[in-house]
N, C-alpha and C positions, 0 to 999 in steps of 0.2 A: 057359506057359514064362516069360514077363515077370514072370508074378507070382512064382514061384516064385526067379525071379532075383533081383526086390526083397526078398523075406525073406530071402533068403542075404546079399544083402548090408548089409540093415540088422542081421543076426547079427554080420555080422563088422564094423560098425562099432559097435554096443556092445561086444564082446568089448575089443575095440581102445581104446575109450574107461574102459573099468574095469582094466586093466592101468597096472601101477606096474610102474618100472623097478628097479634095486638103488641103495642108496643109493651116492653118488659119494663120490668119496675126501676126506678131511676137509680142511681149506684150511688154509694159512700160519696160525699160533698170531700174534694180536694184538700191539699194543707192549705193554709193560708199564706199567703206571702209574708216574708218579713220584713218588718217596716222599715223605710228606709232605701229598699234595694232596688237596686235600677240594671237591669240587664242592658248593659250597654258592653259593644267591644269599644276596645279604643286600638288606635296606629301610631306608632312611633316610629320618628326618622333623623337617623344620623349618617353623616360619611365619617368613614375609622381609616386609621392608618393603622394597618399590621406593620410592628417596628419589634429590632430587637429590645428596646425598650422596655416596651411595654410586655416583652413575652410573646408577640403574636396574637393578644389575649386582649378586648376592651371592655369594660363593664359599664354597664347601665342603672340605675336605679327608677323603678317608676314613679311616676309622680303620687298616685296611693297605691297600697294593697293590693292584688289583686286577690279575687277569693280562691280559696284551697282549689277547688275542685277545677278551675279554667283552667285554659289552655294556653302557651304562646307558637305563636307560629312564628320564624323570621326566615323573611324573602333577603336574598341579594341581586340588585340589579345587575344582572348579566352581560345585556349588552345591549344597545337601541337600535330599532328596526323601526325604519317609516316615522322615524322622529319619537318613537314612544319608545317607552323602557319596558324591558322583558327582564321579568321577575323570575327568579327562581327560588322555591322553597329548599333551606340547610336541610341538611348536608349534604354539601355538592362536591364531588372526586372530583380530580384533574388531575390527568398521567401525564408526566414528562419522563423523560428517557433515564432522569437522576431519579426518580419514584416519583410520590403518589404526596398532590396537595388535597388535604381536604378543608373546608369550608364547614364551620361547626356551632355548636349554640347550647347554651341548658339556662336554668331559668328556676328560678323561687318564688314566693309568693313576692319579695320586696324588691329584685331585681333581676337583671340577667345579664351573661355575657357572651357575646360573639367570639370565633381564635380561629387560628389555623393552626392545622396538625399537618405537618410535612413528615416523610421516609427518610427526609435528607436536609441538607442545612438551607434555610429557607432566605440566608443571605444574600444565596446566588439566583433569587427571582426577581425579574423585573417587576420594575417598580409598577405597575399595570396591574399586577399581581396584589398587592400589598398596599398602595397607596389610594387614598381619596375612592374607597368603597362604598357605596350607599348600601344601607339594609334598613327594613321595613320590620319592623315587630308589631306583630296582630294579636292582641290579645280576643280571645273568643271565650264568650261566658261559655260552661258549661251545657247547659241548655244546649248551644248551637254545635257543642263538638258532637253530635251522633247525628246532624244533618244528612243527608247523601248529598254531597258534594266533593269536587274534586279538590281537595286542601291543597295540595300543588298548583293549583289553579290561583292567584293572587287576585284578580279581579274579581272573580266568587265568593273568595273570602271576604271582601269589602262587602261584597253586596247580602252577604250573608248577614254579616254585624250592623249595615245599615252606615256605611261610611263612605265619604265622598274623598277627593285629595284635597279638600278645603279641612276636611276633620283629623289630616294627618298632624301629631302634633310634631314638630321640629325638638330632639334633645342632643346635650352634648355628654360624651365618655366622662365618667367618673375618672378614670385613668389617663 
């Protein structure tokens, strides 16, 4: 009797478990996009010289607007491995035994600016430090900032906004 109980009702929890419902009723139709808008990132690329000149500090302007709600991301190239460039997403620390450089960024909707923030007087760094930097700014529409992707990741990023290094645009410091 038990057993016969047990197959009855491991029948009728397969039956149960292979059963679909109807499909439900179709939900409220989306906003409509607004005219005109193109979800596109773009990439921007300059090398900066951190000088006491300038403050440490180089600004950018982009070529349009970007909208409120996006994102900039800015890579520095690190350092080149196997002939390619390793990107690192700001803001990057480096200890020296005089303190602490950091590698830094902020960003508005009309432009943005790269600096360094040193503990100590940022005179006494080699030029390595300071001179002929390349950095990469990614802008990422909205939309793609809640991806799952690794944003420290620079290559993802591209591939995320749909960019190649033919689509990187070359700009030069307002400063």
């Amino acid at each position: 009797m038990k057993r016969s109980l047990f197959i009855l009702l491991l029948g009728i929890v397969a039956i149960l478990q292979a059963c679909e419902g109807p499909m439900g009723p179709p939900g409220p139709p989306g906003p409509e996009g607004a005219p005109g808008i193109i979800l596109v990132g773009e990439a921007f690329e300059a090398n900066v010289d951190f000088t006491a000149q300038n403050g440490y500090l180089v600004n950018f302007d982009f070529t349009r607007a970007i909208e409120p709600s996006d994102v900039v991301l800015v890579f520095i190239r690190w350092e080149t491995f196997n002939g390619n460039p390793v990107w690192r997403l700001l803001p990057q620390t480096v200890l020296f035994e005089e303190g602490v450089l950091i590698y830094n960024y902020d960003f508005t909707r009309n432009d943005f600016s790269v600096f360094m923030e040193t503990t100590f007087d940022p005179a006494i760094l080699d030029n390595s430090w300071t001179r002929n930097q390349r950095i990469r700014a990614v802008v990422v529409p909205a939309d793609f900032a809640s991806s799952r992707i690794d944003f420290t990741d620079y290559e993802a990023v591209m591939k995320l906004i749909g960019a190649t290094e033919e689509d990187v645009i070359k700009i030069q410091p307002r400063n």
